[in-house]
N, C-alpha and C positions, 0 to 999 in steps of 0.2 A: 504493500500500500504506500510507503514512503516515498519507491523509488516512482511509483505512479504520480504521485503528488510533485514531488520534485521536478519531473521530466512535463509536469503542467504549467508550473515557473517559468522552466526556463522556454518553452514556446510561447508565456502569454510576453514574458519579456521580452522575446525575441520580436513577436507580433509587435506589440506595443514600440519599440525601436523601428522597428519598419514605418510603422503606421509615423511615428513624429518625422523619419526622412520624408516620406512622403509630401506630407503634411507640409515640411517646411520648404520642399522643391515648389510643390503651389502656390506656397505665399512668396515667394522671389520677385521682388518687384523687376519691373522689366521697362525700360526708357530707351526709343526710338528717336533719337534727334536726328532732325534731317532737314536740308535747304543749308545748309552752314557752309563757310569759307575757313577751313583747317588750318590752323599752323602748326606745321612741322618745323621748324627750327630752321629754314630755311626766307628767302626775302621777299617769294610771292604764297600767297595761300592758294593750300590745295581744296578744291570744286570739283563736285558732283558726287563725293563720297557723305554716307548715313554712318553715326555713330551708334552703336547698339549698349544699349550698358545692361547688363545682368548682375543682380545684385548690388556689392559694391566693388565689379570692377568693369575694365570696360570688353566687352565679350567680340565685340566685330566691329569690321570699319570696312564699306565696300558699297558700292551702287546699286541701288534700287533694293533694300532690305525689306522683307518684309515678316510683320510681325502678327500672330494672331490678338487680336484685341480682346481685352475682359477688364476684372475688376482690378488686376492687378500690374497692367499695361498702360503705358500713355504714350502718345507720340508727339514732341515738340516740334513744333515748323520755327524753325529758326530765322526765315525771312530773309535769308543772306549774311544774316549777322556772324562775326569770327569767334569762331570757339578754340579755345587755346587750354593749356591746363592752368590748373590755379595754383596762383602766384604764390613762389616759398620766401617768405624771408628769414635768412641768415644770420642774423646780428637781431635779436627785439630782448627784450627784455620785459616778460608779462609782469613782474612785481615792480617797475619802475616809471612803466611806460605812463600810469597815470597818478603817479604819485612823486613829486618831485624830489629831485636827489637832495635840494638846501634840507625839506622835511624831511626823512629818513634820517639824513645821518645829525639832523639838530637836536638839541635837549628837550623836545618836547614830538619827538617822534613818532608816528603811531603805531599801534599795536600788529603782531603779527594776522591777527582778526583781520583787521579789516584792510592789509595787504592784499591776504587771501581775497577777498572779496572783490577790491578793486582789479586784482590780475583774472576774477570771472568775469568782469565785468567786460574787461578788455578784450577778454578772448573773441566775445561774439562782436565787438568792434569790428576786430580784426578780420574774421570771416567774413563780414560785410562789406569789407574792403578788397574782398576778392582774395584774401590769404587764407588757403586750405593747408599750408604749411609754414612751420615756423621752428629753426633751432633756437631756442631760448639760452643766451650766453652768460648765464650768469641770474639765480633769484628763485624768489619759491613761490616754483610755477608747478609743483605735481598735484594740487591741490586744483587747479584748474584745467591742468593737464586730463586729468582721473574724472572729471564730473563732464568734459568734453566726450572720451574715449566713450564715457557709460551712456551717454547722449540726455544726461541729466541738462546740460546745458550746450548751447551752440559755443563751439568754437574748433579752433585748424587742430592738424596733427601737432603733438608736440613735440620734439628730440631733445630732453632739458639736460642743462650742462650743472645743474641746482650749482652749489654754493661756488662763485669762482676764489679760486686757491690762489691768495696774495701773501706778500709777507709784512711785519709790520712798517709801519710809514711807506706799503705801496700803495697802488690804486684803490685797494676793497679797504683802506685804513681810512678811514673818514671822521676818529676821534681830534677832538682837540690837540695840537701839538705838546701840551705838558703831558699829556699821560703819558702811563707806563706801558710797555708789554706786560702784559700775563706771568713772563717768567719773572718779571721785577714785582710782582705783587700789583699791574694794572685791571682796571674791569674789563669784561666783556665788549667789545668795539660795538658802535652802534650798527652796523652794515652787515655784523656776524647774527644779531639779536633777531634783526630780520630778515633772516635767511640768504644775503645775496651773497656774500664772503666768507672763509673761515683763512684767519687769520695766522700763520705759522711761520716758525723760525726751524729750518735745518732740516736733511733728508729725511729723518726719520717721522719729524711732524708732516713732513710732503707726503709720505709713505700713507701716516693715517687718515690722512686729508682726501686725496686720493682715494682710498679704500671707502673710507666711508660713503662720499657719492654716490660710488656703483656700487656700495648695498642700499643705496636709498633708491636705484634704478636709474643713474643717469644714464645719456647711453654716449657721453662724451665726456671728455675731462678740460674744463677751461682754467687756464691760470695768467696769470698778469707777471707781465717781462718787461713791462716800462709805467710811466708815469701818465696819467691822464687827465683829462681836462676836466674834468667833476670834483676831484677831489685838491686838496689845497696844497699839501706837505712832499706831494711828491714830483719832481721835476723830468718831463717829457724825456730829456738825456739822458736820465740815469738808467742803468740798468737794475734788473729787479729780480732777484732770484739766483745764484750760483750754477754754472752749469751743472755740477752734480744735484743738484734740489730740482733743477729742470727734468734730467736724465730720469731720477727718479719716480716722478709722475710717469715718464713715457712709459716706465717700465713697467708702472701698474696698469696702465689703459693697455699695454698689447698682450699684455698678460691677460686682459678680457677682451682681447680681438676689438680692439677699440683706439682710439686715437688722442692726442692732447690739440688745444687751438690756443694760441696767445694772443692778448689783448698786446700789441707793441707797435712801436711808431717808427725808432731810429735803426740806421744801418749796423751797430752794433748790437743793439735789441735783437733784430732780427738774426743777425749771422748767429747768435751765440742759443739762440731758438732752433736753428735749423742744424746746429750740430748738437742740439741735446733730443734732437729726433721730434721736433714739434711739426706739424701736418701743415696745419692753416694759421696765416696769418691776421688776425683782424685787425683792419685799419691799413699798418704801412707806409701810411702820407709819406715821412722819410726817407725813404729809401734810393738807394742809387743802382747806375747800372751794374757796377760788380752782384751787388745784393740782388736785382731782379736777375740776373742771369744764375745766380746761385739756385735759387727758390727753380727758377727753370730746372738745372742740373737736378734739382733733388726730388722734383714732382712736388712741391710744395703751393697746396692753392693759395689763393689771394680773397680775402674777403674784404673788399670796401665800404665805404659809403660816403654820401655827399648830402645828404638832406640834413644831417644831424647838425652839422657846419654852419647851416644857415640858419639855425633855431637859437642861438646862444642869447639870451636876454642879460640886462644891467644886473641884476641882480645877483648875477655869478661872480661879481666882486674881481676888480682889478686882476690881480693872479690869475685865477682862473680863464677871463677875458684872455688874458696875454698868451696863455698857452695854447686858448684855440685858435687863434689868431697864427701861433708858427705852425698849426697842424694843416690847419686851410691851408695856410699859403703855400705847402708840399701836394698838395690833391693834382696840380695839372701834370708836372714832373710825373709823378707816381704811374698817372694813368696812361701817359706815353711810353715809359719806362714797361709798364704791365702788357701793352700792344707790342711794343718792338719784340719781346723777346715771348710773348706767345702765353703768357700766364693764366696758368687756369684760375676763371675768374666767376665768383658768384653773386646773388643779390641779396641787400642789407639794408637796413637803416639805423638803426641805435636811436632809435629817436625817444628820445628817456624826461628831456628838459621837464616837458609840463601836457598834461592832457592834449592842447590845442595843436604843439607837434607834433604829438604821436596822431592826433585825427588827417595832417597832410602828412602822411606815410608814405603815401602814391605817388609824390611828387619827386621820390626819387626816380622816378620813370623818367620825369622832363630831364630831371637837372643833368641825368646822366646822357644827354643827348650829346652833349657838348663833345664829347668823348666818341660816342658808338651809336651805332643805328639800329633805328627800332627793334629792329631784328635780334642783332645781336644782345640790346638789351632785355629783348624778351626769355632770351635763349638764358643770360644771366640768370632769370626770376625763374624760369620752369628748369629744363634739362641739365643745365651744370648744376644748379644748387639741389635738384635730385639725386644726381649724380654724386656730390661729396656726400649727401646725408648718407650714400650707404657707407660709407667709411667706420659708421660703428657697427658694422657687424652683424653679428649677433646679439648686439645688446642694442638693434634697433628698437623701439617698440611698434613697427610699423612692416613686417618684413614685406618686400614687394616694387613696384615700380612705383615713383612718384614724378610728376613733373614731364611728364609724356602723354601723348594721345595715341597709344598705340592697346593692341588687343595682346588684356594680361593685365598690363596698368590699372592703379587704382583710377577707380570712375570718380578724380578730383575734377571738377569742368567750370569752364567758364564760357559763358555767352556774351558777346562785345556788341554795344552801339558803334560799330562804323567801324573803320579799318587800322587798328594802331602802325601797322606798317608803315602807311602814310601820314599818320598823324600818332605821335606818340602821347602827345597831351592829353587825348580822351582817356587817357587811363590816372588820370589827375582827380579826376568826380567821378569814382565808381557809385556814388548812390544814383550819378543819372547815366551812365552809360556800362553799367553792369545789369544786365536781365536777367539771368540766370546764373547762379551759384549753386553749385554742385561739388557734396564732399563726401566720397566712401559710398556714394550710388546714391544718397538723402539728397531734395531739391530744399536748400535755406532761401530762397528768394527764389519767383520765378515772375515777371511782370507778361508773360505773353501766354497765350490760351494752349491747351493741350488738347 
């Protein structure tokens, strides 16, 4: 009798397992987009191809598709309009972007609460600006990250770098100049309190620094190698970190098939990053042709930006002022320097100052004209900067294609009022020339009939 009862288990479970694949092959949403002008990465759009999305990725791209219609099916007429994939940015920072760096690191700070809350806030900012992707460089973005993934709230994919690893009086040091370190009996830095920094002196604090991210789930290691324009104490020339404290980190991030990215500006910044085995560069302004042809020799990307540059308000007090002032004035060098010698190159903003920067995020699309063509710059925002995020591995939390329109790729999409090709400034007011946003096969905005 038992083994009768037993062998009735395991057939109603087996049934019951049948029955939920089925079940859930049925409910597979299913999205026909068709009339669209495709960017492929190249300077004309490709016409006459339908994009198929099954589930959340994108299942077929070919002429004339067709799909049976039901409760679980829609077809988009796109109207001509260019669908691209949606936009990664490389450089954000969800806990800062709306919450200003003077508040965080001043005596009346606020809580990590309601961090959290302004970095949800952001997230579906962000989405609505067309970013289905974002490596987060730095801040405590998993709490936004986790309630996106669960689809508790709208917002992009995350790849968080959580706390970036500084040493005392470098960039993530944001206390008053009389305090202490820690080892001399100092408090807690304000910028560790709130998640964005952990603050260390010597390989072995690197060691733990390092470790503990990726058990927090980072799926990249950031650390700061020069001095930056936020914070007051620490001067853009200086170097930050010991090559062995650098070495270090690398060694924990490939030890998890993962990689390190420095926050550095100057040509010894950088050289002394790219011999402690550091990946990607953020920023750069700096740098000369020895050093861009180095980062060439080593496969070293380039992460920039130009919007951040243009946001800098009075309030950031003379010092500060003056630093971002030598970092701008390195941006056009940089960017000739990064063309001549072929530098893989992504897209970024850092736009941290204050709410009303982080809302023209987009407008790194224009500014970066000056430099590169539409194209190119588009190529920046989707394909290369999908292209570095797999660089962490296995410890992506996203495994898959991003940043393409190709079958396989996740179904990140975007639908364009008019031709960015030709005009790269429509992509400056995505609330009026974004129609459709599409992320992991879900439509968050759709303004055209189905």
């Amino acid at each position: 009798m038992n083994k009768i009862i037993n062998k009735f288990f395991v057939v109603a479970i087996a049934l019951a397992a049948f029955s939920f694949s089925v079940s859930g092959q049925e409910t597979e949403s299913v999205t026909l987009i068709t009339n669209a002008r495709i960017f492929d990465g190249s300077d004309k759009l490709v016409e006459g191809k339908d994009v198929l999305v099954r589930g959340n990725k994108i299942e077929q791209i070919a002429k004339g598709i067709v799909i049976t219609q039901d409760a679980n099916s829609k077809i988009i007429d796109a109207g001509g309009r260019t669908l691209t994939p949606g936009f990664i940015d490389m450089h954000y920072h969800l806990s800062l972007a709306s919450v200003p760096v003077m508040d965080m690191a001043g005596s009346y700070a606020p809580d990590l609460d309601y961090i959290g809350i302004q970095a949800g806030l952001e997230a579906e900012r962000l989405l609505m600006r067309g970013f289905t992707s974002i490596r987060d460089v730095g801040g405590a973005s998993w709490g936004a990250k986790l309630a996106a993934d669960r689809g508790e709230i709208a917002g992009p994919r995350v790849w968080p770098s959580l706390r970036a690893i500084s040493q005392f009086g470098g960039h993530g040091d944001a206390n008053p100049r009389h305090m202490e370190p820690r080892e001399f009996g100092g408090p807690e830095n304000n910028l560790e309190r709130l998640g964005y920094s952990r603050i260390v002196n010597g390989r072995d604090d690197v060691l733990v620094a390092a470790r503990e991210n990726l058990k927090k789930g980072a799926s990249q290691i950031k650390m700061h190698l020069a001095g930056g324009v936020g914070t007051e104490f620490d001067p853009i020339d200086g170097r930050q970190f010991t090559l062995d404290e650098i070495k270090a980190a690398v060694e924990v991030a490939e030890g998890f098939g993962t990689y390190v990215l420095a926050h550095v500006y100057t040509i010894d910044g950088v050289k002394q990053a790219i011999e402690g085995g550091v990946k990607c560069i953020e920023h750069g302004n700096l740098i000369n042709d020895e050093i861009a042809k180095l980062m060439a020799e080593n496969d070293v990307w380039l992460s920039p930006q130009v919007v951040v540059y243009l946001t800098f308000s009075p309030d950031l007090g003379p010092v500060r002022l003056a630093k971002g002032k030598m970092v701008t004035d390195g941006l056009d060098n940089m960017f000739k320097l990064a063309k001549k010698h072929k530098l893989r190159m992504v897209f970024g903003t850092d736009v941290v100052v204050n709410s009303k920067a982080s809302a023209d995020q987009n407008r790194e699309f224009v500014e970066r004209a000056k430099w590169f063509t539409p194209a190119e710059i588009l190529t920046q925002a989707t394909a290369n900067s999908g292209e570095l995020l797999q660089l962490s591995g296995d410890r992506s939390p996203y495994p898959g294609i991003v940043g393409k329109i190709e079958e396989g790729a996740f179904a990140d999409i975007l639908l364009i009022n008019g031709n960015p090709l030709d005009d790269i400034s429509i992509l400056a007011k995505p609330h009026e020339n974004l129609d459709l946003i599409m992320k992991d096969g879900k439509v968050y905005k759709n303004t055209l009939s189905d």
